[in-house]
C-alpha positions as CSV (number, residue, x, y, z in Angstrom):
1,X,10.3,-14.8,17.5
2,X,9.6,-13.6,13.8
3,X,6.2,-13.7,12.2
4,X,5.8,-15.8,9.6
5,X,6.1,-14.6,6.2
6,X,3.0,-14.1,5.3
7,X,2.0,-11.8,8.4
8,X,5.2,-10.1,8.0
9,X,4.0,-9.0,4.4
10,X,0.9,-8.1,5.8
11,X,2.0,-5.9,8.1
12,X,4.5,-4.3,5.3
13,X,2.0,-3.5,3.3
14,X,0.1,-2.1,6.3
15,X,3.4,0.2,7.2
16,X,3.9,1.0,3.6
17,X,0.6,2.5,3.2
18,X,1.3,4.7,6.7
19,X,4.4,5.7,4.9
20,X,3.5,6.8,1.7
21,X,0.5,8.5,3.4
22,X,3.0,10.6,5.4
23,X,5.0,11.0,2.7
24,X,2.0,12.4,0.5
25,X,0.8,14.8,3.7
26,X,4.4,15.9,4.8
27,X,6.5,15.2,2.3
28,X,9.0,13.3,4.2
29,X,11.7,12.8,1.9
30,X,12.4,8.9,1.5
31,X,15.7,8.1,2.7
32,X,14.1,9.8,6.4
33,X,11.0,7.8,5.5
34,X,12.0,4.4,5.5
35,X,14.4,5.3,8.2
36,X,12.1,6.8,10.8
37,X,10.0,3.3,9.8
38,X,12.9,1.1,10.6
39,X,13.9,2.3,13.7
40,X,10.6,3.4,15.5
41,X,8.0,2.0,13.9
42,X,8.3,-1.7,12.2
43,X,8.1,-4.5,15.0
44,X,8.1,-1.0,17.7
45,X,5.5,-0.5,20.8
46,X,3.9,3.0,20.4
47,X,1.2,4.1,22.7
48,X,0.8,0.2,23.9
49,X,0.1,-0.9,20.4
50,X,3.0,-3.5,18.8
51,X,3.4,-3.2,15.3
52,X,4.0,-6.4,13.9
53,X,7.7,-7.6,12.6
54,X,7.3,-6.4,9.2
55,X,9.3,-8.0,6.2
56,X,11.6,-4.8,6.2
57,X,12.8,-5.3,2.2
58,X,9.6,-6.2,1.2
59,X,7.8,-2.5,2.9
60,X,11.1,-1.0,1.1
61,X,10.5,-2.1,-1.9
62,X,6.7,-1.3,-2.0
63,X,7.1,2.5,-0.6
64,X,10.4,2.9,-3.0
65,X,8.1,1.3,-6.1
66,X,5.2,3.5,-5.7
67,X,7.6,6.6,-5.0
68,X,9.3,6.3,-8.0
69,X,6.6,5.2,-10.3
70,X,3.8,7.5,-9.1
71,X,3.1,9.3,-12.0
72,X,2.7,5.6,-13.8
73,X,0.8,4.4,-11.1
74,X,-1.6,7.3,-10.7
75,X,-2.2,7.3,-14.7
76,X,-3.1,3.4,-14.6
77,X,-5.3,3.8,-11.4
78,X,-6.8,6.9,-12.7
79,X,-8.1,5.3,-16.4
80,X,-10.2,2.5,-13.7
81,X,-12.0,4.9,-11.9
82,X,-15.6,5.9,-12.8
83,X,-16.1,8.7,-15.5
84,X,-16.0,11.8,-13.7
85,X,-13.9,10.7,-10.5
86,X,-10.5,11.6,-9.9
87,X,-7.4,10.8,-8.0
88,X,-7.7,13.8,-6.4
89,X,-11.0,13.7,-4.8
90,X,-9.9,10.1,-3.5
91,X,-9.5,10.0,0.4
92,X,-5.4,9.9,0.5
93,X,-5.4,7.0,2.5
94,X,-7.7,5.3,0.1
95,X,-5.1,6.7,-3.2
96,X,-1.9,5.3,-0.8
97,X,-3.8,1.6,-0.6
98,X,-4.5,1.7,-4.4
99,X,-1.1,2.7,-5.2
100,X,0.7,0.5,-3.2
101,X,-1.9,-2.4,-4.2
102,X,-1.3,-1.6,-8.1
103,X,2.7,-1.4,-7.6
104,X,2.6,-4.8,-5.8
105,X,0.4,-6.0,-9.1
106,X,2.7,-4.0,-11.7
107,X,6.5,-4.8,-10.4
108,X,6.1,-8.2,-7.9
109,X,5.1,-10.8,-10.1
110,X,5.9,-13.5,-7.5
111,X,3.3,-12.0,-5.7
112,X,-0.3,-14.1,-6.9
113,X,-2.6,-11.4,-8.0
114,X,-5.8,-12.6,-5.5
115,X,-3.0,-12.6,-2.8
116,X,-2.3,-8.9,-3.6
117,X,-5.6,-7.8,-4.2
118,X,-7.6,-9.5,-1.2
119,X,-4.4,-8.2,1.0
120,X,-4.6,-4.7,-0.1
121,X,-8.8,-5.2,0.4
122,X,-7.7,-6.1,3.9
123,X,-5.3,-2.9,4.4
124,X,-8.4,-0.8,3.3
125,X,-10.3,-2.6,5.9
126,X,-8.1,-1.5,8.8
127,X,-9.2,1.8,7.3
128,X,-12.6,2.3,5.8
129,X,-15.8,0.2,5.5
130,X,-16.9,-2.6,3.2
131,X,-18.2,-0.2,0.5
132,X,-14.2,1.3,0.4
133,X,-13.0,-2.0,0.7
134,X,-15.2,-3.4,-2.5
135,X,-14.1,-0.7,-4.6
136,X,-10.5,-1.5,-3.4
137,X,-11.0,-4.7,-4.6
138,X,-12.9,-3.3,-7.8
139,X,-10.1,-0.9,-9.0
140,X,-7.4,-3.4,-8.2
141,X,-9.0,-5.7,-10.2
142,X,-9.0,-3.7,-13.3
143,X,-5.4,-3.0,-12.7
144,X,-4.2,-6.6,-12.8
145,X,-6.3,-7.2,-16.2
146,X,-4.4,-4.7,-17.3
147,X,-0.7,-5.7,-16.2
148,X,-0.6,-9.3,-15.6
């Protein structure tokens, strides 16, 4: 049984933000990435927890986007944040979810922008607290005023 669509993007933009994250920490190069995500971890059982059916192209395209347009992403994420904060003291979690969240708004315009934002507010969830999660929302925000 497949999820339906919208929990299969849900849980793609939960995997893509696990997989830039390890990409950011380790490096992984990308082909191995998305790889290593298809075969053990999208739809897979690890340590009795199922990771939902994911909509495979749709996590692709996402960690791909962001991976190729970082230095675009990073420069339009890092103009919304407050004077004196950087990218770099962001938790990188936190700078995965606003990547992701900001390609999704830049490059998928089939995607409604309160559907990408409030998703990527729910990925931050699975994460942080409601303070994280509000400025999620905050920065993506900006973003879309910016590119839509």
């Amino acid at each position: 049984m497949t999820a339906p669509r919208s929990q299969a993007r849900s849980a793609a933009r939960l995997a893509a933000v696990q997989a830039l994250y390890q990409h950011e920490m380790e490096g992984t190069a990308q082909a191995k990435l998305l790889d290593e995500f298809h075969q053990h971890r999208l739809g897979a059982e690890i340590e009795d927890e199922l990771y939902a059916d994911a909509e495979v192209e749709f996590f692709d395209d996402v960690v791909k986007g962001v991976l190729a347009r970082t230095d675009e992403i990073d420069e339009l994420l890092q103009a919304r944040l407050t004077e004196g904060w950087t990218l770099k003291r962001l938790d990188k979690t936190m700078l995965q979810v606003l990547r992701a969240g900001a390609y999704e708004l830049m490059a998928r315009p089939d995607v409604p922008i309160a559907s990408a934002i409030s998703e990527y507010v729910d990925v931050a969830k699975a994460f942080f607290d409601d303070r994280e999660a509000k400025f999620v929302n905050g920065v993506l925000d900006a973003v879309a005023k910016e590119v839509r």
